[in-house]
C-alpha positions in Angstrom: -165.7 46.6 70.3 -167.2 45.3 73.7 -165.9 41.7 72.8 -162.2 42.7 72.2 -162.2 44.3 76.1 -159.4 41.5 78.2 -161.4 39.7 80.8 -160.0 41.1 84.7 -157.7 37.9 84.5 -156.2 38.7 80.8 -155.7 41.9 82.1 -153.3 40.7 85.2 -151.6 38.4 82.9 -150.6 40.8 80.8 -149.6 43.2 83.5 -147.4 40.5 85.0 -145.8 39.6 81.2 -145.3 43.7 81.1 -143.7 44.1 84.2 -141.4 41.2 84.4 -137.4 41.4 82.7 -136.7 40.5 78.9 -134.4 37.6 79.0 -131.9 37.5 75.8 -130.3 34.4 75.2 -126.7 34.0 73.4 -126.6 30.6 72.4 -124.0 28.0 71.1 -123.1 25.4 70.0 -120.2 24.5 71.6 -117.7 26.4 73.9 -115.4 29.0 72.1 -117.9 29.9 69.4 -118.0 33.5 70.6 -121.4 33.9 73.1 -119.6 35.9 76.0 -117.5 37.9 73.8 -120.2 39.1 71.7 -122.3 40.0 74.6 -120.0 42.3 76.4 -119.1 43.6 73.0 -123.1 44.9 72.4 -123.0 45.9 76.1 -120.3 48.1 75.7 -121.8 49.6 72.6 -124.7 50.2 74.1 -123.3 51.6 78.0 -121.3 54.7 75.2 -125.0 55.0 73.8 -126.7 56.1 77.5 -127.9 52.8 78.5 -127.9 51.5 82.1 -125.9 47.5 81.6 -123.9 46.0 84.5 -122.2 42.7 84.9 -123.7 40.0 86.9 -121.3 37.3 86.5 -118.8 36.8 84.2 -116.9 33.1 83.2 -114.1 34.8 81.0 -112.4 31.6 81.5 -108.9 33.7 81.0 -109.7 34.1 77.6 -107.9 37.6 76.9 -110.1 38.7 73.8 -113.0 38.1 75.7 -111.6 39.5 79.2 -110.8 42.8 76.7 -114.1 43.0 75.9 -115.2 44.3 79.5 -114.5 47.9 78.7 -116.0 50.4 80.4 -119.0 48.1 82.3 -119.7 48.2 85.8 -119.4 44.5 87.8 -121.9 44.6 90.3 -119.8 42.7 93.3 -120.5 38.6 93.4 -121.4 36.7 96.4 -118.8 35.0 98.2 -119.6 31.4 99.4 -117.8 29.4 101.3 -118.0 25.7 101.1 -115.2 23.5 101.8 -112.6 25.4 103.0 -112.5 27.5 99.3 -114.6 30.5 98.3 -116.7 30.6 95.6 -118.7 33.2 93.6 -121.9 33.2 92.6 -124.4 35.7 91.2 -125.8 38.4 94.1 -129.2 38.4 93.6 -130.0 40.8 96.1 -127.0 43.4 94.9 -128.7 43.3 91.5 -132.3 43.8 92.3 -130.9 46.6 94.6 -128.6 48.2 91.9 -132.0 48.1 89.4 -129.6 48.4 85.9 -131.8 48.5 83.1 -130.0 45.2 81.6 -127.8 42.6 83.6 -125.4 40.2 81.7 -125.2 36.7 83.8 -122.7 34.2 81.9 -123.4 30.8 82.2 -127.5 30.2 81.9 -126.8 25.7 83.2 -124.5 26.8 85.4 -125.2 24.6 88.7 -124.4 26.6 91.8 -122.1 25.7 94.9 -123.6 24.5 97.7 -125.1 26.9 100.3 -126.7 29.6 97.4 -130.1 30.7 97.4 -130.9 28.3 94.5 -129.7 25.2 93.2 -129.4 26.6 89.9 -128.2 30.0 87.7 -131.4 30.0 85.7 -133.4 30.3 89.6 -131.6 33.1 90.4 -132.2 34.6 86.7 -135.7 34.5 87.3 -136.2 36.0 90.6 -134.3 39.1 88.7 -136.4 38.8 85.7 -140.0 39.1 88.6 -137.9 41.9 89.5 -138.7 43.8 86.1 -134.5 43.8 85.3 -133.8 42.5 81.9 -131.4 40.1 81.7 -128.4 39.0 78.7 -126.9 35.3 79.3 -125.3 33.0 77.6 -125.5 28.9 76.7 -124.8 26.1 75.2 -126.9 23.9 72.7 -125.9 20.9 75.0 -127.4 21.9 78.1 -131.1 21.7 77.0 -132.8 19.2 78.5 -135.0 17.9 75.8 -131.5 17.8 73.6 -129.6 15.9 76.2 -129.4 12.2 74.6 -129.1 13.5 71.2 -125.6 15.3 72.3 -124.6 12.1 74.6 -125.2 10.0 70.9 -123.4 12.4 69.0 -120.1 13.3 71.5 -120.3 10.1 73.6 -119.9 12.5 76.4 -122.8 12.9 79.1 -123.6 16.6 80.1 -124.7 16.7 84.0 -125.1 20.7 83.9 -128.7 20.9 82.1 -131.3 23.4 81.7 -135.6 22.9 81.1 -137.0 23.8 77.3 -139.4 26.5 79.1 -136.6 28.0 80.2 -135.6 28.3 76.1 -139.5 28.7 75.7 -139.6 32.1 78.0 -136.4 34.2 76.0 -137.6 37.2 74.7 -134.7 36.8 72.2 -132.5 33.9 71.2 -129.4 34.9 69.3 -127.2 32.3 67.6 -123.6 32.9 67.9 -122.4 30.7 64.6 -119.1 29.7 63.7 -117.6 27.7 61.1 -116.6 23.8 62.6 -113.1 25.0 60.8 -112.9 28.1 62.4 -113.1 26.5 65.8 -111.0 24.3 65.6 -108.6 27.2 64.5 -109.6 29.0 67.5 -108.4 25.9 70.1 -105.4 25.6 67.9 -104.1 29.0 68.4 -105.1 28.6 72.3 -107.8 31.1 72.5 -110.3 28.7 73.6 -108.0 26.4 76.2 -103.7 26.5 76.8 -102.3 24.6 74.2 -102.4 21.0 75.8 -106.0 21.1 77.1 -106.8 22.2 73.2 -105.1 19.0 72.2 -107.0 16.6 74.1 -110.2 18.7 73.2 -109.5 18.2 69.4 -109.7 14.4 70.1 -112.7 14.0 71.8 -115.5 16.5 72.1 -114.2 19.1 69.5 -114.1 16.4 66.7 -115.1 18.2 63.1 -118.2 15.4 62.6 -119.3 16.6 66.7 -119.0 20.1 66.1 -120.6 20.3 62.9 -123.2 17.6 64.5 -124.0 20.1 67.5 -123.6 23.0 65.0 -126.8 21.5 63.0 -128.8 21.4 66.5 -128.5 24.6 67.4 -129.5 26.0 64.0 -132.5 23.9 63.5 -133.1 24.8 67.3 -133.5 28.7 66.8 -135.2 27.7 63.0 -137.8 26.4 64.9 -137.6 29.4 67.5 -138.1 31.6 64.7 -140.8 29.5 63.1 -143.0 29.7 66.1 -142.9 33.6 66.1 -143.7 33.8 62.7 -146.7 31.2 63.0 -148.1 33.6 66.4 -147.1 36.6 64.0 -149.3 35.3 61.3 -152.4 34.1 63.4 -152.4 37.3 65.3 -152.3 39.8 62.0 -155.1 36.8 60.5 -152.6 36.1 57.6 -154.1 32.8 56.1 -151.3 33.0 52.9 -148.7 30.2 53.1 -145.5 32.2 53.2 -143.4 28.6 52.4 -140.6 30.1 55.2 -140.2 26.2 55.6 -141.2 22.7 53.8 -144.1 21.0 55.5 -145.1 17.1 54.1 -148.3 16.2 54.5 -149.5 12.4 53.1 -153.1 11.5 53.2 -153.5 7.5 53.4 -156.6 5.1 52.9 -156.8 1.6 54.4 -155.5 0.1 51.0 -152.6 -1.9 51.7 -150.2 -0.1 49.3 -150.5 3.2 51.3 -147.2 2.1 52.5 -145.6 3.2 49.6 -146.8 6.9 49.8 -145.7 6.9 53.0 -142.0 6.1 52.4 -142.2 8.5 49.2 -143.1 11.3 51.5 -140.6 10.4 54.0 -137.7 10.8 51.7 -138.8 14.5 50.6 -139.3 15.1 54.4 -135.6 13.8 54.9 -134.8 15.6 51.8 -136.1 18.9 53.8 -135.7 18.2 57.2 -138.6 19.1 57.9 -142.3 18.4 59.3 -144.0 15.0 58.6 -148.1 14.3 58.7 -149.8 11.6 57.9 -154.1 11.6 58.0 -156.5 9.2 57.7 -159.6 10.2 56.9 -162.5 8.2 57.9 -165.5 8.8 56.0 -169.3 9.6 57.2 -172.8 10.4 56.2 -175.7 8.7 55.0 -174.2 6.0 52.3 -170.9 5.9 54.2 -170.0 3.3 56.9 -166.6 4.2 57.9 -163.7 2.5 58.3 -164.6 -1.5 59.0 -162.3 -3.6 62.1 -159.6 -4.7 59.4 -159.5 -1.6 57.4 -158.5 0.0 61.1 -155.7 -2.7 61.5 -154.4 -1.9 58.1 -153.9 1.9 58.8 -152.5 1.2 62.4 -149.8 -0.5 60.6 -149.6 2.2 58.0 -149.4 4.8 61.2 -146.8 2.9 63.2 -144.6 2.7 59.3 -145.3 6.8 59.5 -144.2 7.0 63.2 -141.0 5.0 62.9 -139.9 7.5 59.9 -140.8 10.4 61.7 -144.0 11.4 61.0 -146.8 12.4 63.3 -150.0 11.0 62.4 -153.9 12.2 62.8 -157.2 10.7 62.5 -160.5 12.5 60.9 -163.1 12.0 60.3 -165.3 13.7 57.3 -168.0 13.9 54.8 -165.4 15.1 52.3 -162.4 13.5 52.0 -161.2 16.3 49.4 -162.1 19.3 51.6 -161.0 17.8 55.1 -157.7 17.2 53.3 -157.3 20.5 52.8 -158.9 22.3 55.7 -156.3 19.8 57.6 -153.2 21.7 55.4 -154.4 25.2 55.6 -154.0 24.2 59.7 -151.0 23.4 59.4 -149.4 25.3 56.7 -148.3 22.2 54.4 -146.1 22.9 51.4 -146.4 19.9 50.0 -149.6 16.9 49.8 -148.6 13.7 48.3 -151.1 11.7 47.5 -151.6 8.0 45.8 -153.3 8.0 42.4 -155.0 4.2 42.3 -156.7 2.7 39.6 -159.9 3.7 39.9 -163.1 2.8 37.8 -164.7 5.4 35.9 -168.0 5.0 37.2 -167.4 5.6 40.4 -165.1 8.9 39.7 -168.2 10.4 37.3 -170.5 10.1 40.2 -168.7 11.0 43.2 -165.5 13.0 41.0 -161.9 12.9 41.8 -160.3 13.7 45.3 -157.1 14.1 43.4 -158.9 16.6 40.7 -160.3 18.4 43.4 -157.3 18.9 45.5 -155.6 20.1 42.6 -158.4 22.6 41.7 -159.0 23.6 45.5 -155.3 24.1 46.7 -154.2 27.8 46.7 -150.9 27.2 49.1 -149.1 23.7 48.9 -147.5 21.7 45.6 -149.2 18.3 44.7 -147.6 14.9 43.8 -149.1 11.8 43.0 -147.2 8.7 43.1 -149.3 6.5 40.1 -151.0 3.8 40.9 -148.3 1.4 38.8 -145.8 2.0 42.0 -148.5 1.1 44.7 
């Protein structure tokens, strides 16, 4: 029992993780989908249920559904700032911590703030009331992650200025997708419930094209797919669960030096395109008494079989082991591989009697992931 005890500085880092807010993160994929209204629609459910929720900040951008859905919460009063002869608001930080409410919804998570605020940006003052121990709603758009920046300037053509870091994503207690059909959008900005009619026009030509929105739409649901795949894997490794639950396709493709590896390589790119999903590619170099390894040219060969893997996605690892079989599969227990394809070359008999198959025993061996062989006729 002695060796489960935290160490003093586990201990404090676990206090602090206790102590500070929950952040919960409404996010979208483009504007109009639904974030804000949804959040003061819970709120509201919650407030007639006992709990302590107050408004922040609010963007209702005069959207009247969404402007209805303030019911009965309380606004905790903004801070005025004057810059430029005009006043702006901004979120109090020092009204909220004073207030304490149990949750606090803040609209706008990239939101950049005027000149003269505390902080430069709305996800600064979010965590000051997070160290506060307040928990705290907000909302956001796929488009304002850092990491996803270029991606939405290739799809949209349109450069977003207002951006936010991934740790910022990486911190949320709780990321919940607000989906909507690309159709039902474009509905929406039809109708005027998004924009007036003639900014809804313009909109419809440019950033809230179908092929953008159901671009961006992909993003933000293979974004909390991989939220949600994270938490399962920490789930998993902290209850010791060593089953393959196949939640999502993983392609692993062990290559040799031979100069047809290429082959297997692009056959387990098109299921990982098939899938979407995570690409590997190992080399294994081999070791022990009657093995010399992997010889100067035998290294160039596979360097240009890695940088093949690379430019189709694939993340590549070197090992080394006494057993190619086994470290093959030791490497897809790691990492949870669905799928191992492997190249099946013509191979004297001899040699297999004496040393057996690495195919055979992969197939024998593997409890959690499918096997395919590409023959050796295609290599």
């Amino acid at each position: 029992m002695e060796s489960n005890r935290l160490t003093p500085e586990e201990a404090l880092k676990k206090y602090e993780k206790e102590k500070r807010g929950k952040l919960k993160i409404y996010l979208g994929y483009a504007p109009g989908v639904g974030k804000t209204y949804t959040m003061l629609r819970e709120a509201n459910i919650r407030v007639k249920r006992g709990e302590d929720i107050c408004i922040g900040y609010l963007e209702p951008h005069d959207r009247k559904a969404t402007l209805e859905q303030v019911g009965i919460l309380e606004t905790i009063p903004y801070k005025e700032i004057e810059y430029g002869n005009k006043k702006y608001s901004e979120v109090n930080i020092e009204e909220i911590i004073k207030r304490k409410p149990k949750i606090v919804l803040i609209d706008e998570l990239a939101h950049t703030n005027i000149k003269g605020s505390k902080n430069k940006k709305r996800y600064e003052d979010i965590l000051e009331i997070l160290e506060a121990g307040i928990n705290v709603n907000t909302t956001l758009n796929i488009q304002h992650i850092e990491s996803l920046n270029d991606i939405v300037y290739t799809i949209t053509g349109i450069e977003v200025r207002e951006k936010i870091p991934d740790s910022i994503i990486n911190i949320a207690d709780e990321v919940e997708v607000i989906d909507i059909s690309a159709s039902g959008l474009e509905e929406r900005l039809k109708r005027g419930e998004v924009y007036n009619l003639k900014v809804a026009s313009a909109a419809l030509k440019n950033f809230f094209r179908r092929g953008n929105l159901n671009a961006l739409r992909e993003l933000s649901l293979r974004r909390i797919a991989q939220e949600v795949d994270i938490s399962l894997l920490e789930y998993m490794e902290d209850k010791n669960i060593t089953t393959n639950w196949h939640t999502t396709e993983r392609v692993l493709v062990s290559i040799s030096s031979s100069p047809r590896a290429d082959k297997v390589i692009r056959y387990g790119a098109r299921i990982a395109q098939r899938y979407k999903c995570e690409f590997y590619i190992i080399s294994i170099e081999p070791y022990g008494l009657l093995k010399k390894g992997f010889s100067e040219k035998d290294w160039e060969v596979i360097k240009k079989h890695e940088e093949l893997g690379k430019s189709l996605g694939a993340e590549t690892y070197r090992l080394k082991g006494k057993n190619i079989a086994k470290k093959i599969l030791e490497f897809a227990n790691q990492k949870r591989i669905t799928q191992i394809v492997l190249g099946h070359s013509k191979r004297n008999k001899l040699p297999t009697f004496f040393k057996g198959s690495v195919i055979n025993y992969i197939i024998e061996h593997s409890k959690n992931s499918e096997i395919r062989i590409v023959p050796w006729q295609n290599l």
